[in-house]
C-alpha positions in Angstrom: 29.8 26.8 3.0 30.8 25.3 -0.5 27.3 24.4 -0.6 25.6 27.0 -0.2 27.5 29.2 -2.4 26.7 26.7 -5.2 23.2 26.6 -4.0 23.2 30.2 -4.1 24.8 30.6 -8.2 22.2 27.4 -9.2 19.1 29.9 -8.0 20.5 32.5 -9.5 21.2 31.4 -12.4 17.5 29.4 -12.7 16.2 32.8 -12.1 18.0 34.4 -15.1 16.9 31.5 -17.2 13.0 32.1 -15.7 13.1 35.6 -16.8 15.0 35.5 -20.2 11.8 33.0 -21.2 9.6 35.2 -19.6 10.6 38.6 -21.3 10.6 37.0 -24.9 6.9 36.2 -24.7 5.8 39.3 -22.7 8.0 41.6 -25.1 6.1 39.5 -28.2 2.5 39.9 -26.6 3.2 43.6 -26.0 3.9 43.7 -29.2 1.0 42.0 -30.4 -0.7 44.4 -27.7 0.6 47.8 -29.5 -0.5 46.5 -33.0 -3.7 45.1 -32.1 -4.5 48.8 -30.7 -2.8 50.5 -33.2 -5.6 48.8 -35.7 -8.7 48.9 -33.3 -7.6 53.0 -33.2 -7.1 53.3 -37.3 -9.7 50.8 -38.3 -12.5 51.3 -35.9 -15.8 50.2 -36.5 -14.9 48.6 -39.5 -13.1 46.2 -37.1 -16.7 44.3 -36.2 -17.2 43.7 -39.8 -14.1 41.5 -40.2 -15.0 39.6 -36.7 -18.1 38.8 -38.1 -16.7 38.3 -41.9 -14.3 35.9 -40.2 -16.8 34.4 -38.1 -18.9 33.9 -41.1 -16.3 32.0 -42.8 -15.1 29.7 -40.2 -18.6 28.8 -39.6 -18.7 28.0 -43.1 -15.6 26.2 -43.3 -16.5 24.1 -40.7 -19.6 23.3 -42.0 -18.3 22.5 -45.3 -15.6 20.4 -43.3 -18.8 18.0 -41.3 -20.4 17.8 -44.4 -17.2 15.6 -46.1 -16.4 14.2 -42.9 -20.5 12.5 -42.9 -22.2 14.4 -40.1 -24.2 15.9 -42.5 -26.8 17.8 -40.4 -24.3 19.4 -37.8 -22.6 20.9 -41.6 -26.1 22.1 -42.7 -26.1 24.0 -39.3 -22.9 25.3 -39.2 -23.3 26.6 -42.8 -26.4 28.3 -42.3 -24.8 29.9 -39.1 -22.3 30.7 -40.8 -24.3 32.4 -44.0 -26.6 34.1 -41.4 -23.5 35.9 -39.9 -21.9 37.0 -43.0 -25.3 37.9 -45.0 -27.3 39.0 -41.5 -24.1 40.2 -38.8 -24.9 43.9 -38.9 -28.3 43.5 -38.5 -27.9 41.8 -35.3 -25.3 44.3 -34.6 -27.7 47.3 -34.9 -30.1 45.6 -33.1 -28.4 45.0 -30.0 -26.8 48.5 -30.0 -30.4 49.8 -30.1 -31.1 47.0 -27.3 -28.2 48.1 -24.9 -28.8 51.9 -25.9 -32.6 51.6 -24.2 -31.1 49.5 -21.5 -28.4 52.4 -20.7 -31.3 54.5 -20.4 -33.6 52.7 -18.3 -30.3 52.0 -16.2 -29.8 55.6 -16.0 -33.1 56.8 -15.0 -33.6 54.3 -12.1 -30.0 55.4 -10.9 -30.9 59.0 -11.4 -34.1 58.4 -9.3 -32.1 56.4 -7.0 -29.1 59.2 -6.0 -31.9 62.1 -6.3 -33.4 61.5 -2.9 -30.4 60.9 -0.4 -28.6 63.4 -3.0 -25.7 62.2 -4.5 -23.5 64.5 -7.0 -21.5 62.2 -8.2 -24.2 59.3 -8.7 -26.5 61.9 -10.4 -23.5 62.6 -12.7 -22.5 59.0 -13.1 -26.9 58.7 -14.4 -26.6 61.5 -16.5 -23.9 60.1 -18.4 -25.4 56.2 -18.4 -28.5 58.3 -19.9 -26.3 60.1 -23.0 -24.8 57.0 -23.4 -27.7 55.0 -24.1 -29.2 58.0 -26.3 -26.2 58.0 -28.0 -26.5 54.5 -28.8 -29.9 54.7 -29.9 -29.1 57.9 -32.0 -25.8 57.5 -33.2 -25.0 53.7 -32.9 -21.9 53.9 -35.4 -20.3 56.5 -33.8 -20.4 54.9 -30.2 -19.1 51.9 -31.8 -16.1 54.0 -33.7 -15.1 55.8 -30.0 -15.8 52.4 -28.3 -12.6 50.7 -30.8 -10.7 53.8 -30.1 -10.8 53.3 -26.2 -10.3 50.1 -26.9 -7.0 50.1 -29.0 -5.7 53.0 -26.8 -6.0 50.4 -23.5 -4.2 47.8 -25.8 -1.7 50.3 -26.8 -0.5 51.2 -23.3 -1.1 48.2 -21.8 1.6 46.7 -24.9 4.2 49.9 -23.8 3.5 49.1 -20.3 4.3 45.4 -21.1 7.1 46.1 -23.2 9.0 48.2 -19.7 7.5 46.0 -16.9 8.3 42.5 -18.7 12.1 43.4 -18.1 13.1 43.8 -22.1 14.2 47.7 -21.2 16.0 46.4 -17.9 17.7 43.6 -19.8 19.3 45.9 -22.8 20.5 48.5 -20.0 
């Protein structure tokens, strides 16, 4: 009976030592959660331009980095990578929002065509919208992009809050 009492304390006390490691690093990544979507939400689009700033710049450093270490033409490569994202990023960032904009729409029209003859409401709404989204895109590329960071941080954000009371921080101070 000794035993199994002691068996009983060594579990639980494994467990609390499980979940004290646990909460620290799911209270620190909701954390990093809530700030990360706290700057998607205030920063927005400008958001891409740092990705591909910093893109741009680790590109270069590695390619600076090759060059000293002798593999000279994988250095040449990364560099001019890495100047063609800095110098040519929203370029290829406008493109492909055109791209995907005329893709929504195409998508949206064969849907619409498809939920038109066994008539679906909710299909033909779910088209219509895939359609204004890719006209939107098309039309209006920057603002998509601002709302699309905005949905983006506010996911982040809860997720972090929703982090912060499921990972047990709130049912370990109480």
């Amino acid at each position: 009976m000794a035993d199994k009492t002691q068996n009983q304390n060594a579990v639980k006390k494994g467990k609390v030592r499980r979940i004290k490691k646990g909460v620290d690093g799911s209270v620190l990544n909701a954390i990093l959660y809530i700030v990360v979507g706290v700057l998607f939400i205030i920063f927005r689009g400008q958001t891409l331009n740092w990705l591909l700033t910093i893109t741009g710049v680790m590109f270069i450093a590695l390619g600076i980095f090759d060059v000293f270490c002798g593999d000279i033409p994988s250095g040449i490569i990364c560099l001019a990578i890495g100047l063609i994202i800095i110098l040519g990023g929203w370029l290829f960032v406008e493109i492909a929002l055109i791209v995907f904009g005329v893709l929504f729409i195409v998508k949206g029209v064969v849907e619409l065509r498809a939920f038109l003859k066994p008539f679906s409401l909710l299909g033909v709404i779910f088209s219509c919208l895939t359609i204004a989204l890719g006209v939107l895109l098309v039309v209006s590329k920057w603002v998509v992009l601002d709302w699309y960071f905005i949905l983006i941080g506010v996911i982040y954000v809860v997720s972090g809050v929703v982090g912060i009371f499921d990972g047990g921080f709130i049912k370990k101070v109480r």
